[in-house]
Every structure is written in structure tokens, then in C-alpha cells.
C-alpha positions as CSV (number, residue, x, y, z in Angstrom):
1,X,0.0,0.0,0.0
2,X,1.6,3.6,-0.5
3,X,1.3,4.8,2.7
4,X,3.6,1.7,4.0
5,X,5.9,2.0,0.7
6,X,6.7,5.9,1.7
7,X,6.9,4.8,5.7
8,X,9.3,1.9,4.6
9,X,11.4,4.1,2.6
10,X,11.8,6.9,4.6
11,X,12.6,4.9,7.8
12,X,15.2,2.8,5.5
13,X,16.8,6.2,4.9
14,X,16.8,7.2,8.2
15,X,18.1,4.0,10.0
16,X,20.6,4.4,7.3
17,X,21.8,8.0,8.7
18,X,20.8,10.3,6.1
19,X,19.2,13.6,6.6
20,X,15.3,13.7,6.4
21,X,16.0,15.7,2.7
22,X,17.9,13.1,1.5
23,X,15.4,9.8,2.7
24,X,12.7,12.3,1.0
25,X,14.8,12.3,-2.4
26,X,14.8,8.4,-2.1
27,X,11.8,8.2,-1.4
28,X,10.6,10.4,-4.4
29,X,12.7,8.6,-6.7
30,X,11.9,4.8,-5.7
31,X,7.9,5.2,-4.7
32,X,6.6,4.6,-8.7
33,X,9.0,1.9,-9.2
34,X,8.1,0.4,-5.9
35,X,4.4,1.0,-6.1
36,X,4.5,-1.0,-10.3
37,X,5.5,-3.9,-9.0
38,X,3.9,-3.9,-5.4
39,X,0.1,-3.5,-7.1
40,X,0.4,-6.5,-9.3
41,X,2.1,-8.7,-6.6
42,X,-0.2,-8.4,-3.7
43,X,-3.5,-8.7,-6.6
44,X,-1.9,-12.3,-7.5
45,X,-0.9,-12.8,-3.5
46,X,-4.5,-12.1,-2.6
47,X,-6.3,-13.6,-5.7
48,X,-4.4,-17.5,-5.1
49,X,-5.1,-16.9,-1.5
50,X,-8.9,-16.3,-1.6
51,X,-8.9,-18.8,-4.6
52,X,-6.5,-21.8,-4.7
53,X,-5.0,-21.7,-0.8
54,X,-7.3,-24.2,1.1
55,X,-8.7,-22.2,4.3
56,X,-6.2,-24.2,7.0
57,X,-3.0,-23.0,4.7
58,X,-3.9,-18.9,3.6
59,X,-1.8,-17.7,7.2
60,X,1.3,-19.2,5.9
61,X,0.6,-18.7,2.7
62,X,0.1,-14.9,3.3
63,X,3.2,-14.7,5.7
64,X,5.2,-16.5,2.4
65,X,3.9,-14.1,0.5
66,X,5.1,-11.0,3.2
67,X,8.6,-12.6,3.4
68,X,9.2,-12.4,-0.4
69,X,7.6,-8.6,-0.7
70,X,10.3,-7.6,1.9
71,X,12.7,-9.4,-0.2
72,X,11.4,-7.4,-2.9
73,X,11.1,-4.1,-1.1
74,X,14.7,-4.5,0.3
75,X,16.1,-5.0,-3.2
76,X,14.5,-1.8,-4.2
77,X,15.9,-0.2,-1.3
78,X,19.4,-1.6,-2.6
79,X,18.5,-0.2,-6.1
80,X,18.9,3.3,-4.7
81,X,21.5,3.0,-2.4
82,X,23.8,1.9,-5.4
83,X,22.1,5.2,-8.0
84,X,22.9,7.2,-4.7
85,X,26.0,6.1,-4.5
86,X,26.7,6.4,-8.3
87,X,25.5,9.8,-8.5
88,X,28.2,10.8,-5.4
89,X,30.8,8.9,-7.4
90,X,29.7,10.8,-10.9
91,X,29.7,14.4,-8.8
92,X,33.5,14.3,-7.6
């Protein structure tokens, strides 16, 4: 959802030690990106659960599905650490 995608970005930013103008920039430039892939993920998550996934199996399912979205999230949060980094390389 966008709210959690700006909240997850922002704090990543933070616990990272940058100032709150720099965790905004991130979070500008990775929230689209992000948000394109988180939509159609969670429709497909949520579709197979209330679908395929038997009743007794949807909680682990849905926690599956959590653990690889954090996977996901984290490798977009790895995405802008490396263009930030670039960009501070390209500037000296």
C-alpha cells in the first residue's frame, strides 16, 4: 500500500543516517518503481489466497507471500542505495 511503501522508505533512509531531505529524495525517486511492482504482486498474492490456498493454509501462505515482498522491497531499497551512490561517485 503507498502509505507503507513511503513509511518503509523513509525509515530505511533514516536507519541508514541520512538527513530527512535526502530519505525524501529516495523516497521520491523509488515510490513509482516500488508502487508498479507492489500492485500486481499483492492482486496475485491475494487472488491465489482467496482462490487456490485451502482455508487451513492462507496464514502461511500470506506470511510467504510477506517474506518475499520484503525481499522485494529491500532489493528496491538496494537499487537506490547503489544510484545514490553512483550519483556521489559521478559528482566528484
Amino acid at each position: 500500500a503507498p502509505p507503507s511503501i513511503v513509511v518503509f522508505f523513509l525509515s530505511q533512509g533514516a536507519m541508514e543516517g541520512h538527513q530527512f531531505a535526502t530519505c525524501l529524495a529516495r523516497t521520491r525517486d523509488s515510490f513509482w518503481p516500488t508502487y508498479g511492482v507492489c500492485f500486481p504482486y499483492w492482486c496475485c498474492c491475494h487472488v491465489l489466497t482467496f482462490s487456490i490456498i485451502p482455508p487451513h493454509l492462507r496464514i502461511a501462505y500470506a506470511s510467504c507471500c510477506g517474506v518475499l515482498w520484503n525481499a522485494i522491497i529491500s532489493g528496491h531499497n538496494q537499487q537506490a542505495v547503489r544510484r545514490e551512490s553512483e550519483a556521489g561517485t559521478a559528482a566528484l
